[in-house]
C-alpha positions as CSV (number, residue, x, y, z in Angstrom):
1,X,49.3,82.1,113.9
2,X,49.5,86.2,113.4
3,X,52.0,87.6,111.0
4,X,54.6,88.4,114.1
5,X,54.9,84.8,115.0
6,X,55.0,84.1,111.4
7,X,58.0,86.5,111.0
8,X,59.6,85.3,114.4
9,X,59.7,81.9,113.2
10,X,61.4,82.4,110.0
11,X,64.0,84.9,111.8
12,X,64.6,82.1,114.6
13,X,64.7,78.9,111.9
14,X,67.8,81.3,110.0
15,X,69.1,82.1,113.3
16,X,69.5,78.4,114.0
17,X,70.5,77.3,110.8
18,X,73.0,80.0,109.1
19,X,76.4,78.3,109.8
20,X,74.9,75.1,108.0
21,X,73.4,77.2,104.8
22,X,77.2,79.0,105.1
23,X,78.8,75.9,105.4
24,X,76.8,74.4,102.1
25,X,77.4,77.6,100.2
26,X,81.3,77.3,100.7
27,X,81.5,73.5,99.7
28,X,78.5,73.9,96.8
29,X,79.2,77.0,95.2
30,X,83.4,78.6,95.5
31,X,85.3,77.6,92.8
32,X,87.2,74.4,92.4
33,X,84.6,72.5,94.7
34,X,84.8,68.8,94.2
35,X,82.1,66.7,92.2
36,X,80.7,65.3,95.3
37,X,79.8,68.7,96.8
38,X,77.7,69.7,93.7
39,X,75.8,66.6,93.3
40,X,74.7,67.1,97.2
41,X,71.0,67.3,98.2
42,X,70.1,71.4,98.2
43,X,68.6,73.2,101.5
44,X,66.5,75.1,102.4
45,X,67.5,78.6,102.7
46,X,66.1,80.0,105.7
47,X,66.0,76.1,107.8
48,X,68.2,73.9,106.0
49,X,65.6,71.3,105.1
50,X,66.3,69.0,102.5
51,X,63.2,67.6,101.8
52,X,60.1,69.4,99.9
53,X,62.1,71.8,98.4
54,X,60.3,74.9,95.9
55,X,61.5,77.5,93.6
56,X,61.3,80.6,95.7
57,X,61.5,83.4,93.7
58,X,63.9,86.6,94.5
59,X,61.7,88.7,93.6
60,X,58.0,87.7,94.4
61,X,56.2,87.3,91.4
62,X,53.7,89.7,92.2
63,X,56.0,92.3,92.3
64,X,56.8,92.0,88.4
65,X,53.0,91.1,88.2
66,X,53.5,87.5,87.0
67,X,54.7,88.9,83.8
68,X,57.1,86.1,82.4
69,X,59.0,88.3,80.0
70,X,59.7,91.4,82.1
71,X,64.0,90.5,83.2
72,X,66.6,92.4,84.7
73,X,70.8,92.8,83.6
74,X,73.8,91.2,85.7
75,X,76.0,94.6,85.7
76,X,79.4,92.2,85.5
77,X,78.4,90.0,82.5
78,X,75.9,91.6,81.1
79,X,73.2,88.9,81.1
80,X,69.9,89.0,80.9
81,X,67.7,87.2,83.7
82,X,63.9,87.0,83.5
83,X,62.3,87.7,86.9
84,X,59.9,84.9,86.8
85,X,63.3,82.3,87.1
86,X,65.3,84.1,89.4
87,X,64.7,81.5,92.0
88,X,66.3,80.2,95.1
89,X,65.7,76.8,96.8
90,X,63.3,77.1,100.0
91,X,61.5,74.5,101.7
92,X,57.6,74.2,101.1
93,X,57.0,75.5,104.8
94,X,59.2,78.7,104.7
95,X,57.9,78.8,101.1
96,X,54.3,78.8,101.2
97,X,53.4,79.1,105.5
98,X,55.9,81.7,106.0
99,X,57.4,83.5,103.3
100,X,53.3,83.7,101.4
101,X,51.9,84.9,104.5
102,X,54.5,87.7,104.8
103,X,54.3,88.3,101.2
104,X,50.6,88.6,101.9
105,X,51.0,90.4,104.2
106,X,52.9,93.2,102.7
107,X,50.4,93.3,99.6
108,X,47.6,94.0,101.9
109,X,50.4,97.0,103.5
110,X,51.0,98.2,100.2
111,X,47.3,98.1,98.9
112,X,45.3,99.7,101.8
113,X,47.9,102.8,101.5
114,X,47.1,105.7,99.8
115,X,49.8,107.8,100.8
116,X,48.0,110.9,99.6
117,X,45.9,110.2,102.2
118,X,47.9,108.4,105.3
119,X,51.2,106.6,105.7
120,X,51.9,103.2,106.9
121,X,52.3,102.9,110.7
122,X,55.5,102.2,112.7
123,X,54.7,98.3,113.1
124,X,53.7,98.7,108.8
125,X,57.3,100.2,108.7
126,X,59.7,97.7,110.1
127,X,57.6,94.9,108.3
128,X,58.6,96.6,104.9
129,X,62.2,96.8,105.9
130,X,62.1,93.1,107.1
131,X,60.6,92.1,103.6
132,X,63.8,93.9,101.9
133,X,66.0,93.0,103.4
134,X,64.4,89.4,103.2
135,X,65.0,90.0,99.5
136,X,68.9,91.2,100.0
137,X,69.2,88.2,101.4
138,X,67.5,85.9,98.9
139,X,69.8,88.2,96.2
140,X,73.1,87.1,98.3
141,X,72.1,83.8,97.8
142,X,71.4,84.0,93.9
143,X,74.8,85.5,92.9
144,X,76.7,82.9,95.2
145,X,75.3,80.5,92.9
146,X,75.4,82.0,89.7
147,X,78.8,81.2,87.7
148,X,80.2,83.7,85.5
149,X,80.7,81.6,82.5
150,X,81.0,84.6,79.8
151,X,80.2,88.2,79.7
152,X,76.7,89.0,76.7
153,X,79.7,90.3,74.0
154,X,82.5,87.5,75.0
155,X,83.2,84.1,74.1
156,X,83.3,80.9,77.2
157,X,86.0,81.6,79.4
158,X,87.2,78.0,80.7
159,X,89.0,78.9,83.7
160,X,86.3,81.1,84.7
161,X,83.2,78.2,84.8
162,X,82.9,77.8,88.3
163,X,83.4,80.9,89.6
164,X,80.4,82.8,90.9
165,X,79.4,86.0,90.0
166,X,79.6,87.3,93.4
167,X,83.1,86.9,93.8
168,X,83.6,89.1,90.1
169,X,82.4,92.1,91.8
170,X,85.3,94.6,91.8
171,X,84.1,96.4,95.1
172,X,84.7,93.0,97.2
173,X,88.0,93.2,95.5
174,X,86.8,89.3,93.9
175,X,87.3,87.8,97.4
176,X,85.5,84.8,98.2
177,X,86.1,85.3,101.8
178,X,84.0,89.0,101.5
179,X,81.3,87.2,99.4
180,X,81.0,84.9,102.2
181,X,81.0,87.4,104.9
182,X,78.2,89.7,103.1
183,X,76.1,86.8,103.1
184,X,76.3,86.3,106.9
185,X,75.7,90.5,107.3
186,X,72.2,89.6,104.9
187,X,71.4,86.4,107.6
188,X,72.0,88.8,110.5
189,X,69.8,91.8,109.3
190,X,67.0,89.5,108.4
191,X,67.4,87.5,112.2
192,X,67.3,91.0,114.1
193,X,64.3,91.5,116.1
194,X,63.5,95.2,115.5
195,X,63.6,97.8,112.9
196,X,63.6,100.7,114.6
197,X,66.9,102.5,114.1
198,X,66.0,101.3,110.3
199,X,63.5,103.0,109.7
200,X,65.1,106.5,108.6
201,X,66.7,104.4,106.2
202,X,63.5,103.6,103.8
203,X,62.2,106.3,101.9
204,X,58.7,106.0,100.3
205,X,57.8,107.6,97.3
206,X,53.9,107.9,95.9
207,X,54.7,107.3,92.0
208,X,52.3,107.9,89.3
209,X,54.4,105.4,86.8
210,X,52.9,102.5,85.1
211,X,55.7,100.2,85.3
212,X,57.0,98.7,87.2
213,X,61.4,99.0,88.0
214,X,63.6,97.8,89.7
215,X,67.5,98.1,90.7
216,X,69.7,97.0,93.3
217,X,73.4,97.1,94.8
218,X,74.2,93.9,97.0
219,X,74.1,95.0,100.5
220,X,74.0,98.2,99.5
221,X,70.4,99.7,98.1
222,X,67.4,98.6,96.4
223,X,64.6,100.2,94.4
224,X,61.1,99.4,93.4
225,X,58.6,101.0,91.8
226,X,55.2,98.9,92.3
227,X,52.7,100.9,89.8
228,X,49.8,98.5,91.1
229,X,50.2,100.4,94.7
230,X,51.3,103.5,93.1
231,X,54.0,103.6,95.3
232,X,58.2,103.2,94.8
233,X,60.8,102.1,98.0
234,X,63.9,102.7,98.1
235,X,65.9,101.6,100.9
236,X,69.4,101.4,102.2
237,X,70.8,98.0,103.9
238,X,74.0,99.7,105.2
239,X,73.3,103.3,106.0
240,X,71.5,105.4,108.5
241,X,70.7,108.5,108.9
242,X,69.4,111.4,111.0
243,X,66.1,112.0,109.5
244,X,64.4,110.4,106.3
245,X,64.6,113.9,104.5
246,X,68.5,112.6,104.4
247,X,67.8,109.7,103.2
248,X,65.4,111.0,100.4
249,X,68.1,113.4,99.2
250,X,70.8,110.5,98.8
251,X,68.1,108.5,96.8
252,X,67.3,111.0,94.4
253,X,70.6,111.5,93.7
254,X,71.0,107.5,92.9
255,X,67.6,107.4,90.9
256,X,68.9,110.0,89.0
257,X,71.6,108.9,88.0
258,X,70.5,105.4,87.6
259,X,67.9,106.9,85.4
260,X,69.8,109.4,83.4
């Protein structure tokens, strides 16, 4: 089984089983769910399986380089989150047949590029952006099941301990409803069948850093700077644009002041 199939079968298993993982999100995870929903069996996110459930990590370890210390900051409570347990629940199939070869897939993309040299091809491309926003998706997921709890400088807020964090985010004006609907837009990205008209929207930067970052807006951008591969994406989920010179410019702009 090539990498397409591989990549057609996990876009056609989500396809299939979205309203089931949306329908499990909104009796497991909104607030003021009833005991019974959170003591249900978890599925898989991507086919809904129950059974031989992993750890899949948002972020693929490799990425971080296996380092267990390295974490990143919730911007709404100020939390710290170590990569290496930023994890969602996927079956062992999706897991380890699809989601590794992909994964592998991508490394071997990423390490045969030297982009002082060449660039990845169209088919290299769209793969990339499928990874992505893979990942957005897997980051919708975390945050619906994150609960605020408390802010890093506040004491326990009661009435707050099972809201998610998802739902706290000012720019979904803390509706459940647009939480909810985000999470479909991530299914629906990841179960399109091509790229294409995507592909002005990653920009691709050779980067001489040795370390690696990270930083992303839910269904908005993401960034990561892979020192391994000497290379840094950034990509937009929502926007396109008329050339990738566009693109670059709005990046910068972000990176800097992300950075600064």
């Amino acid at each position: 089984m090539d990498i397409d199939i591989k990549i057609r079968t996990l876009r056609v298993k989500l396809r299939k089983n979205s309203k089931e993982i949306i329908k499990d999100v909104l009796e497991r995870h909104l607030p003021r769910i009833t005991s019974t929903a959170k003591s249900k069996q978890e599925l898989c996110a991507f086919c809904a399986n129950k059974n031989n459930l992993t750890k899949e990590h948002v972020l693929p370890k490799w990425t971080f380089e296996n380092c267990t210390e390295k974490f990143f900051v919730t911007g709404i409570n100020g939390s710290e989150h170590t990569y290496n347990k930023t994890t969602i629940p996927v079956c062992a199939e999706c897991n380890n047949n699809l989601l590794g070869s992909f994964e592998s897939y991508i490394i071997s993309v990423l390490s045969k590029t030297d982009l002082s040299k060449y660039f990845f091809t169209d088919d290299e491309l769209q793969n990339i952006i499928r990874w992505l926003e893979i990942t957005e998706y897997k980051f919708q997921l975390l945050e619906i099941r994150r609960k605020y709890i408390k802010s890093k400088s506040a004491a326990y807020i009661e009435y707050l301990r099972d809201v998610p964090i998802s739902i706290m985010r000012q720019d979904i004006d803390y509706s459940p409803s647009k939480a909810i609907g985000q999470i479909r837009i991530a299914q629906r990205r990841v179960t399109e069948k091509s790229k294409v008209n995507n592909k002005n929207s990653l920009v691709v930067f050779k980067t001489t850093n040795k370390s690696f970052h990270f930083f992303h807006h839910l269904n908005d951008f993401i960034f990561l700077e892979l020192p391994k591969y000497n290379i840094a994406l950034f990509y937009f989920y929502s926007r396109k644009f008329e050339n990738v010179e566009v693109a670059k410019d709005e990046a910068m702009k972000i990176i800097n002041k992300f950075y600064n």
